[in-house]
C-alpha positions in Angstrom: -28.2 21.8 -55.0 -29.7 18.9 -57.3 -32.7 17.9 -56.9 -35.1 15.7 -59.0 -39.2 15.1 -59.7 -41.3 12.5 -59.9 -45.0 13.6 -59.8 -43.9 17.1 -59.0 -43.0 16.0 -55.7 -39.5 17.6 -55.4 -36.5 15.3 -54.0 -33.1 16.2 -52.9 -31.0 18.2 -50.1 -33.3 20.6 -48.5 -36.8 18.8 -49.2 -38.1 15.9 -47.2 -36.8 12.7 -47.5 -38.8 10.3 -50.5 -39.6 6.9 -48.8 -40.4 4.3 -51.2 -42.3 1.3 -50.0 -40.6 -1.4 -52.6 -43.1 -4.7 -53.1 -40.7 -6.0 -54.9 -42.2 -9.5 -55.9 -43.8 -10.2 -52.5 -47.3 -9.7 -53.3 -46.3 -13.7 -55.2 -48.3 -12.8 -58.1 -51.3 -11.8 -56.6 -52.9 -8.7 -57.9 -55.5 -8.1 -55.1 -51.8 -8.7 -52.6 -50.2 -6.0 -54.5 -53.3 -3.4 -54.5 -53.2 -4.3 -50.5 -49.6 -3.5 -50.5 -50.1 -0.2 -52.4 -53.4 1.1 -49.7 -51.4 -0.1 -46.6 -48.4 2.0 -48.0 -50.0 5.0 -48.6 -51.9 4.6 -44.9 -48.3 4.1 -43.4 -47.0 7.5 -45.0 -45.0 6.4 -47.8 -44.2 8.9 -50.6 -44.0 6.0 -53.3 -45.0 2.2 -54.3 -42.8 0.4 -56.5 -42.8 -3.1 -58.0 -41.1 -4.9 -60.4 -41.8 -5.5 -64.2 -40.3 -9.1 -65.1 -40.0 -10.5 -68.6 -37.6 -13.4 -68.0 -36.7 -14.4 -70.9 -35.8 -10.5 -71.7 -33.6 -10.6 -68.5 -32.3 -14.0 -68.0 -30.7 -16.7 -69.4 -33.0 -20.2 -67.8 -30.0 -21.4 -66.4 -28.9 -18.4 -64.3 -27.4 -19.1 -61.5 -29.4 -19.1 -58.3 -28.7 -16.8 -54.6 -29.0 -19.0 -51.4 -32.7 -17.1 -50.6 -34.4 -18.6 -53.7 -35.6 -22.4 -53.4 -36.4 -22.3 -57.1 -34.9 -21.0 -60.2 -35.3 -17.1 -60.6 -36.1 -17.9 -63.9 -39.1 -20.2 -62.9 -39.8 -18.5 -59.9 -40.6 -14.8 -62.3 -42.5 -17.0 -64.3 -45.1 -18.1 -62.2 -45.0 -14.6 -59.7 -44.4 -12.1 -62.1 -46.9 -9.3 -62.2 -48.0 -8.9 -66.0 -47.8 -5.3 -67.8 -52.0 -5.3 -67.8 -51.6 -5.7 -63.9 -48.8 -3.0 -63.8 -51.2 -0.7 -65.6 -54.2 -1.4 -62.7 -52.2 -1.1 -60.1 -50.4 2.3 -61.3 -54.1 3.7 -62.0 -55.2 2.2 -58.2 -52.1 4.1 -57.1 -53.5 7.1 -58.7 -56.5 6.9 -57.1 -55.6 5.9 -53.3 -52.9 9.2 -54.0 -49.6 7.2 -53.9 -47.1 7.1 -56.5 -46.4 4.4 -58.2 -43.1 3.4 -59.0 -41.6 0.4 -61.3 -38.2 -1.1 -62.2 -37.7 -2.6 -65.2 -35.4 -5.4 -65.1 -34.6 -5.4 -69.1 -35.4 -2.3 -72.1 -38.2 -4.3 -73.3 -39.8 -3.9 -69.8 -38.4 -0.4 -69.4 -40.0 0.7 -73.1 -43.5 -1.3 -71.8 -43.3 0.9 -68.3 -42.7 4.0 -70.6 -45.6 3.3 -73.5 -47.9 2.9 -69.8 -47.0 6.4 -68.4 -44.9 5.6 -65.8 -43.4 9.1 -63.8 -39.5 7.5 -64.0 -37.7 4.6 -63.2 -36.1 2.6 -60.7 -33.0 1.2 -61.7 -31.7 -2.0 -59.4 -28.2 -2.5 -58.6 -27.6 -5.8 -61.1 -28.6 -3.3 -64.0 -26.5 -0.3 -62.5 -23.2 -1.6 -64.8 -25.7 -2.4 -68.1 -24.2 1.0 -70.2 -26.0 0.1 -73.3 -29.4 -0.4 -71.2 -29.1 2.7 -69.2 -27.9 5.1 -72.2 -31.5 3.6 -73.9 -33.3 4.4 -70.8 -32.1 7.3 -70.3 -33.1 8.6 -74.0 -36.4 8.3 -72.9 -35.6 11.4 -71.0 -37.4 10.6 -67.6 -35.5 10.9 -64.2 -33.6 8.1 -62.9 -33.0 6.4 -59.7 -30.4 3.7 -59.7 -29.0 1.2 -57.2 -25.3 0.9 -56.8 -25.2 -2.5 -54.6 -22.1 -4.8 -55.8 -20.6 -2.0 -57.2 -17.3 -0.2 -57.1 -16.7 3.8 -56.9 -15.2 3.8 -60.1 -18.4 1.8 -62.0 -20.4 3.7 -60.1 -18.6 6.9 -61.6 -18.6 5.4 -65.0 -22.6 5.1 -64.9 -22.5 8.6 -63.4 -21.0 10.0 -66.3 -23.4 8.7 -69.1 -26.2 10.2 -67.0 -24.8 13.1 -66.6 -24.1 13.4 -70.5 -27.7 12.2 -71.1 -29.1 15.3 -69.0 -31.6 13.4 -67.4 -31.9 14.2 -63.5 -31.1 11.3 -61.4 -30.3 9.8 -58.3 -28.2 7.2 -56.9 -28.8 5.3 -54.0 -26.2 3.6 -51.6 -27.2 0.2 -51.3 -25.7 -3.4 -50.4 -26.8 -5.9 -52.1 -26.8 -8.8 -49.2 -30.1 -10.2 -48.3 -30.0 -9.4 -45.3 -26.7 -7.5 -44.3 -24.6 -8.1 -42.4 -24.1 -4.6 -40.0 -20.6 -3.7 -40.9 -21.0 -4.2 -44.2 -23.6 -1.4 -44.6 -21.4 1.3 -44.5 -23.8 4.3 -44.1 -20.8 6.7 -44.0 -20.8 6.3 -48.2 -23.5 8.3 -48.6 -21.3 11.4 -48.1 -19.0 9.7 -49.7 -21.1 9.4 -52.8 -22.3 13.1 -52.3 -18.9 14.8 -52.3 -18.3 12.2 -55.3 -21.4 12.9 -57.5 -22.8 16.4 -57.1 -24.7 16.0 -59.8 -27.1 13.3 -58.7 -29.3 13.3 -55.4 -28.1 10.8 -53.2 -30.1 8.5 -51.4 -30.4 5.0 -49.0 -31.7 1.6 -50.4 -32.0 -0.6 -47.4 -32.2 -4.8 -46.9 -31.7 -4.9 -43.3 -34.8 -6.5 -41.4 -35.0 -3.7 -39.3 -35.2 0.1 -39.2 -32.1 1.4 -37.5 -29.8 1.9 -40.3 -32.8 3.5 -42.5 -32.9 6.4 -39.2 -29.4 6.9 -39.5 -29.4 7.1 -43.3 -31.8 9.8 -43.1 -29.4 11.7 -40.3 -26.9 11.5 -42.7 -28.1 13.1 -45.6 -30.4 10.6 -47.8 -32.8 12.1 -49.9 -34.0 8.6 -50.6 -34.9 6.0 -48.2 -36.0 2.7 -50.2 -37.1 -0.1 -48.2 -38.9 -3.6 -48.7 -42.3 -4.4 -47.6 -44.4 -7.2 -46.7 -47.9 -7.8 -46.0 -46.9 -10.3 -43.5 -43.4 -11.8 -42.6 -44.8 -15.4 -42.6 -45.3 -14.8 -46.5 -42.2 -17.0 -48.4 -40.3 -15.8 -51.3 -37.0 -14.1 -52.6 -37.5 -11.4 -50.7 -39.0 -12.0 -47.3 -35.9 -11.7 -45.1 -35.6 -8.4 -46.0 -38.8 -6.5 -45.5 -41.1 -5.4 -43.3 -44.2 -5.8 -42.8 -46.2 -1.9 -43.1 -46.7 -1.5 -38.7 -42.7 -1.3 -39.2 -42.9 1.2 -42.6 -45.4 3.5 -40.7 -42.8 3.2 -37.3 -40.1 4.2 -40.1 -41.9 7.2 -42.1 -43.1 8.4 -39.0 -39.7 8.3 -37.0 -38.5 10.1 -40.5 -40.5 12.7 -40.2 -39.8 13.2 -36.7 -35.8 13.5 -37.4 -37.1 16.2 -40.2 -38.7 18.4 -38.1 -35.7 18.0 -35.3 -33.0 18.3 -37.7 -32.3 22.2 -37.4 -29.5 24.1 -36.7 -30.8 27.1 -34.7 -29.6 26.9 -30.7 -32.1 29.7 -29.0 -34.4 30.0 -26.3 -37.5 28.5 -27.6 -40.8 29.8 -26.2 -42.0 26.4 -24.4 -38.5 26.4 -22.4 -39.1 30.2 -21.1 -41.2 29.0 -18.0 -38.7 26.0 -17.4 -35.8 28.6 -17.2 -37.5 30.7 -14.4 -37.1 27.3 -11.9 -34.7 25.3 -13.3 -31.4 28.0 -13.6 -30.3 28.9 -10.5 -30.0 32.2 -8.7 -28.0 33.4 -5.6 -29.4 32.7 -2.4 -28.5 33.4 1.3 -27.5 30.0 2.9 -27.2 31.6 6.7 -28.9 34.7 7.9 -26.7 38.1 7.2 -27.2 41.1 9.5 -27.2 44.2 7.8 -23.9 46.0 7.5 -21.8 42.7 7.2 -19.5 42.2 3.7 -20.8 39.1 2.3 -18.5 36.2 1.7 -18.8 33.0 -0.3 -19.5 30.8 2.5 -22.8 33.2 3.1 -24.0 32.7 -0.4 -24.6 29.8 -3.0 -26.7 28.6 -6.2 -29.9 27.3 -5.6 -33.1 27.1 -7.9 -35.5 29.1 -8.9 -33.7 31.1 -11.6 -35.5 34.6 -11.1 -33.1 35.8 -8.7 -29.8 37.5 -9.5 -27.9 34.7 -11.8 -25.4 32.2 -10.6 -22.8 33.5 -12.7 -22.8 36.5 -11.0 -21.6 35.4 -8.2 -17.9 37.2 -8.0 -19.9 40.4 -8.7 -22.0 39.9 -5.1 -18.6 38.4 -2.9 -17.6 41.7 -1.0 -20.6 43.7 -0.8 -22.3 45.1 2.0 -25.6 44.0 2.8 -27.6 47.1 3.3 -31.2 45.3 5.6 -30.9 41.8 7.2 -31.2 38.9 4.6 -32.8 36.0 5.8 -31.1 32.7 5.0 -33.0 30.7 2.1 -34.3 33.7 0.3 -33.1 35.7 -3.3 -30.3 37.9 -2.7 -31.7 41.3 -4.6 -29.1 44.1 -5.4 -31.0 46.3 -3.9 -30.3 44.8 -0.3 -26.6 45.5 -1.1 -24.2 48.3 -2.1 
């Protein structure tokens, strides 16, 4: 059973799922917005904060082409939002001190050496980089545990990535993810993720999500994620690349909290538990007289049924009381006792 750790938090089958709130570039610049979005995060329950470290001209040619949910240039648009190493540094050490990891992913190795040189715990990997070889074997030299995004991506690049990390010894994970922004429902897929378990034992498997909403993010969890990524926004008024696809942090507490609640109900065990024991004595049902019965006469079904409480002699013994004598008058609407009969 793989698992991984970031922080000595523990992630994979059998441990609690790792929700990471991802700010992504919503906070627009604005350190004071991102040290928001790290307190409301950890208030809401979230395991992890991560943000983005952008160097465009590292990452991107100017000219790049742009998706539909950008009204500027990516390149220009990183230029004036991005968050600067300095600001990644206050933020990780706020994150430190609220009690939240803090999470970053580096969208070129120049970034991903900065994050290292700053002490961050491992790295994020997004789905456009999940195909770079030459940037992940770099990354993965510097031997810190990996999560990586396989949006856009086929089984077989997916396995190709796979096998360098493997090789490279690092742990890792990878997380199911579609890169549409937002989704459209059937294109999600959530049955991959035990696809991509069978397929890559070696890597915890986990759940990116860009749906505006929380369903698929239960149902990921139900099916086995260790990971459950999802975007967050101060407010859903706020513009930018991303805004379509997060929530704001009322919905990420709903979601860690509904998380935790398919934890603790996710067992396995069918018994009698303790707080049913007094529900069982009225709701089963017991055999009852439905007519008075003189003493002496065989008892037949039409003298008999089920009603409730369930302290008398069980329903489902029902063949075993057909054909005996009652031994004292039985009143109708009371408990049949085996004593009364022979």
């Amino acid at each position: 059973m793989k698992t991984i750790s970031i922080e000595n938090v523990v992630i994979g089958d059998g441990q609690k799922v790792f929700i990471i709130a991802e700010g992504c570039d919503n906070h627009m610049g604005n350190l004071e917005v991102a040290k928001e979005m790290c307190r409301q995060a950890k208030l809401a329950g979230a395991d992890c904060i991560k943000f983005q470290h952008h160097l465009p001209d590292e990452e991107m040619l100017k000219d790049v082409p742009m998706s539909s949910n950008f009204d500027i240039p990516l390149y220009d648009f990183l230029k004036l939002h991005a968050l600067t190493l300095d600001q990644h540094v206050e933020l990780m050490n706020y994150c430190k001190e609220i009690g939240i990891i803090y999470l970053c992913t580096p969208f070129s190795l120049k970034a991903a050496y900065e994050l290292n040189e700053i002490g961050v715990p491992a790295f994020k990997i997004g789905s456009g980089e999940m195909t770079d070889i030459p940037t992940i074997e770099k990354i993965a030299a510097l031997g810190k545990p990996m999560i990586v995004s396989t949006g856009m991506s086929t089984f077989d690049e997916i396995k190709r990535t796979y096998d360098v990390l493997v090789k490279s010894g690092i742990p890792f994970a990878f997380t199911n993810c579609l890169s549409e922004y937002p989704p459209k429902y059937e294109d999600v897929n959530l049955g991959v993720i035990g696809e991509m378990k069978k397929a890559f034992p070696e890597a915890v498997i986990g759940h990116s999500d860009h749906t505006p909403d929380l369903y698929t993010c239960y149902a990921a969890a139900t099916m086995g994620a260790s990971i459950i990524e999802k975007h967050v926004i101060l407010s859903k008024q706020t513009p930018g690349p991303d805004q379509t696809v997060s929530i704001d942090f009322m919905d990420l507490y709903h979601l860690v909290d509904g998380i935790r609640k398919i934890e603790m109900a996710s067992g396995n065990t069918k018994k009698v538990h303790k707080n049913e024991e007094s529900i069982r004595e009225w709701a089963f049902r017991s055999i009852v007289a439905i007519t008075d019965i003189k003493a002496g006469t065989v008892i037949t079904e039409g003298m008999v049924w089920s009603k409730r409480p369930g302290t008398g002699i069980p329903s489902h013994r029902m063949s075993e009381v057909i054909g005996k004598k009652a031994l004292c008058d039985i009143k109708k609407n009371t408990l049949l006792k085996w004593e009364d009969m022979e």
